[in-house]
N, C-alpha and C positions, 0 to 999 in steps of 0.2 A: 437311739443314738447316744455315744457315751458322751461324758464332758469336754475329754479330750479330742472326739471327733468331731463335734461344735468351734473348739477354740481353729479343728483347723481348717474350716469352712467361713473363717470371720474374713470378711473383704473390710480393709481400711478404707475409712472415710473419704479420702481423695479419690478412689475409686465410686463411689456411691454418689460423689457431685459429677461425675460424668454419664455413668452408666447402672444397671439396676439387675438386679439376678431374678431370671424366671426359670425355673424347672433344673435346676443344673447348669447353667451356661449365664457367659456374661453380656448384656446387650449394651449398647450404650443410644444414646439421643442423635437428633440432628446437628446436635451443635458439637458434635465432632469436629475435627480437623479431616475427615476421609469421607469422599462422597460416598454417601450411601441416601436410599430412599429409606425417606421416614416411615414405612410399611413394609418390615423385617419379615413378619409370619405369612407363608403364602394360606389365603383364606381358604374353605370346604370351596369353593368357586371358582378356585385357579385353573385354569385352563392350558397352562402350558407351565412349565418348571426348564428354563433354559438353564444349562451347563455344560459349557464345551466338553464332544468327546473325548472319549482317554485317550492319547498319544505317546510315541514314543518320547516324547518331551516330560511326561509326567513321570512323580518318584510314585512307583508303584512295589508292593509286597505282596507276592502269590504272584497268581498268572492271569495275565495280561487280558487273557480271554476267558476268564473267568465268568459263569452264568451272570452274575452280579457282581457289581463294583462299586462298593463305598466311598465315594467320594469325601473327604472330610476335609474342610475347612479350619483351620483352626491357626490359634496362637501359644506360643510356647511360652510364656508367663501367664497365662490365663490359669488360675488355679482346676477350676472343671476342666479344663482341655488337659490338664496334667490325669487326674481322674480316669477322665477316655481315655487317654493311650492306654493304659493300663487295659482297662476293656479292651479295645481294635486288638493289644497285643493276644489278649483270650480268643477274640472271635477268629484271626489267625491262624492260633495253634487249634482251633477246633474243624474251622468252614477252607481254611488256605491248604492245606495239606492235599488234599483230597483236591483242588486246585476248582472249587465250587464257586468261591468266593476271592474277590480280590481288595486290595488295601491301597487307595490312591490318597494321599498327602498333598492338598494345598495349602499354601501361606494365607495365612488371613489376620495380620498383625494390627491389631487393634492399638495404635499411636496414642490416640488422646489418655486411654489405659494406661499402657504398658510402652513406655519409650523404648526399653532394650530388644521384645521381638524381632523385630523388623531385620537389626543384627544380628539373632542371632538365626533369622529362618535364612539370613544369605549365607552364615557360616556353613550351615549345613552344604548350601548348594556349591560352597568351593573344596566343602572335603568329596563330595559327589564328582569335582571335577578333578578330581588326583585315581579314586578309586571307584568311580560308578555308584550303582546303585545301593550294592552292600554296604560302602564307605556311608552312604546320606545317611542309612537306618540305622547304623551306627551313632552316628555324631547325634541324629535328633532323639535316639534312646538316651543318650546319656544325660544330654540336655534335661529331657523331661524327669528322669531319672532326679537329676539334682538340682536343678532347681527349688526355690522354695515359694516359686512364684510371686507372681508381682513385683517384676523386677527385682526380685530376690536375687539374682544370679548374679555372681562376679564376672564380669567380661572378660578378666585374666583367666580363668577358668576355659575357656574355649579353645585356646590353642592347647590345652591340658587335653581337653578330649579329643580332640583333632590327631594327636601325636596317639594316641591312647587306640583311636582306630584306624591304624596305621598310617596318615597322613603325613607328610613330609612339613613340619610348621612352620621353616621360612616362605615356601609359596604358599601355604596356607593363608601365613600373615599378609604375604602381597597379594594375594585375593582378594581375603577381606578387606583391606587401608582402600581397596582400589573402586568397590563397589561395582563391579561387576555386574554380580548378580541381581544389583536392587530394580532392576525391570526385570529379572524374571519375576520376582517379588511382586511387584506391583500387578505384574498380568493376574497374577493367584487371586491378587485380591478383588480385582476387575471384576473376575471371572464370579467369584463370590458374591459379589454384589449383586449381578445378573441374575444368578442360582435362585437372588433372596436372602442372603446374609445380613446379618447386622450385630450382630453378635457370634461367638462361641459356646463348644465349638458346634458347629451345623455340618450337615453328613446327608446326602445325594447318594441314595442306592440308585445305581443304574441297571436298570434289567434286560437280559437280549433277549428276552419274550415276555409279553404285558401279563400280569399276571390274568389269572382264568376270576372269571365268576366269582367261582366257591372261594379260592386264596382273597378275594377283594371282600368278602361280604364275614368273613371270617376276622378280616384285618379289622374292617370297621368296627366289627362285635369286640374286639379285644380292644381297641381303643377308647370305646366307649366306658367298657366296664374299667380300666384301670385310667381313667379322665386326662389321655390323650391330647384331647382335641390341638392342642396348640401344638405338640409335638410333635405329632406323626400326620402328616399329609400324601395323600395318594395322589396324583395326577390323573392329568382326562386322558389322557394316553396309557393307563393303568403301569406306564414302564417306568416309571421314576416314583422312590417313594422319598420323600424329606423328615430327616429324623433332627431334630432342636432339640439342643442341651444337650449336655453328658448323661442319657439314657442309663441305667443300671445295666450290668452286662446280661441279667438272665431279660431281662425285654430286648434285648436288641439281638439276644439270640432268638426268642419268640418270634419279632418277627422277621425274624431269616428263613425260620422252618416253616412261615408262610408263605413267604415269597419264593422261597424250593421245591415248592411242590409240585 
């Protein structure tokens, strides 16, 4: 890693008295302002990995019906969550084409963090309500795009992107003042908690067949050797795998090609 790639992985201080970085992603404590349970990593023990199925309510990228669907949770000033898109945008253009794999986006704004999220994952969802689904990936690319994380982003900036992907910015703006959307918001994060969130961003592969035997026993081998354990979780239901942290994009293609087979 160069110098340069170091200074740009430095998390400020007032970040560090809340929350703590494991593996690529950011966690924070109990003593958040957002419930969550003090036991973020589902253990080798878990038994079940709840998270609501995908619906037509969710922003999804690919198809719908896609063998797997990545669930991610995440927050848009989280610097690793900026990271991941970058990756989901790769695994996309490799696994989404070919309509194998699908891309679902939930809010998971980490507050005691990052006070601006929260705004700006409801912006997304009023330029979603001018122009669908195209319009969200829009607005939350660019978002991620410029930001500088950690509440780096200019607020004024938003109706800039808005208008940018095709949004009309006076209802855009009485969207946003109006808060609309901040229960859909909060469902996200509900939803997240349940999944096992506690940090960013965290990613719910859903599978519509449990993986076989040999895919499971392969998984665990690849996990072991590259020291997994905290990260990659399988379920007792072999159909849900949990990926923590911003994963590098060639492991989280790895184990796609496990879970495709």
């Amino acid at each position: 890693m160069t110098h340069e790639e170091k200074n740009n992985l430095l998390i400020p201080g007032s970040i560090l008295l809340a929350g703590f970085v494991i593996a690529g992603g950011i966690y924070f404590s109990n003593k958040s302002n957002n419930p969550t349970p003090q036991n973020n990593q589902p253990s080798a023990n878990t038994t079940d990995i709840k998270v609501s199925p995908v619906s037509d309510k969710d922003n999804v990228r690919g198809n719908p019906d896609a063998a797997v669907a990545i669930v991610e949770f995440s927050d848009t000033e989280c610097p690793f969550c900026k990271m991941f898109h970058t990756t989901m945008q790769s695994v996309i253009d490799t696994y989404g084409k070919d309509g194998r794999v699908a891309w679902v986006y939930r809010h998971f704004p980490l507050d005691s963090l990052h006070q601006k999220a929260r705004k700006e994952a409801e912006s997304t969802e009023c330029v979603k309500e001018q122009l669908g689904s195209a319009g969200f990936w829009k607005m939350l690319d660019s978002i991620y795009a410029n930001t500088p994380s950690n509440d780096g982003l200019d607020a004024a900036k938003l109706p800039e992107f808005a208008k940018t992907a095709g949004a009309d910015v006076t209802e855009f703006n009485t969207c946003l003042a109006s808060g609309k959307y901040a229960s859909k918001v909060e469902a996200d994060f509900q939803d997240g908690v349940k999944a096992g969130a506690q940090g960013t961003p965290y990613s719910v592969l859903v599978l519509k067949k449990a993986l076989s035997s040999s895919a499971e026993t392969e998984m665990q081998n690849y996990v072991l050797k590259n020291n997994l354990a905290q990260n990659v979780i399988i379920s007792s239901s072999k159909k849900e795998v949990v990926m923590s942290g911003a994963l590098p994009v060639d492991m989280v293609k790895a184990i796609l090609d496990m879970v495709l087979k």
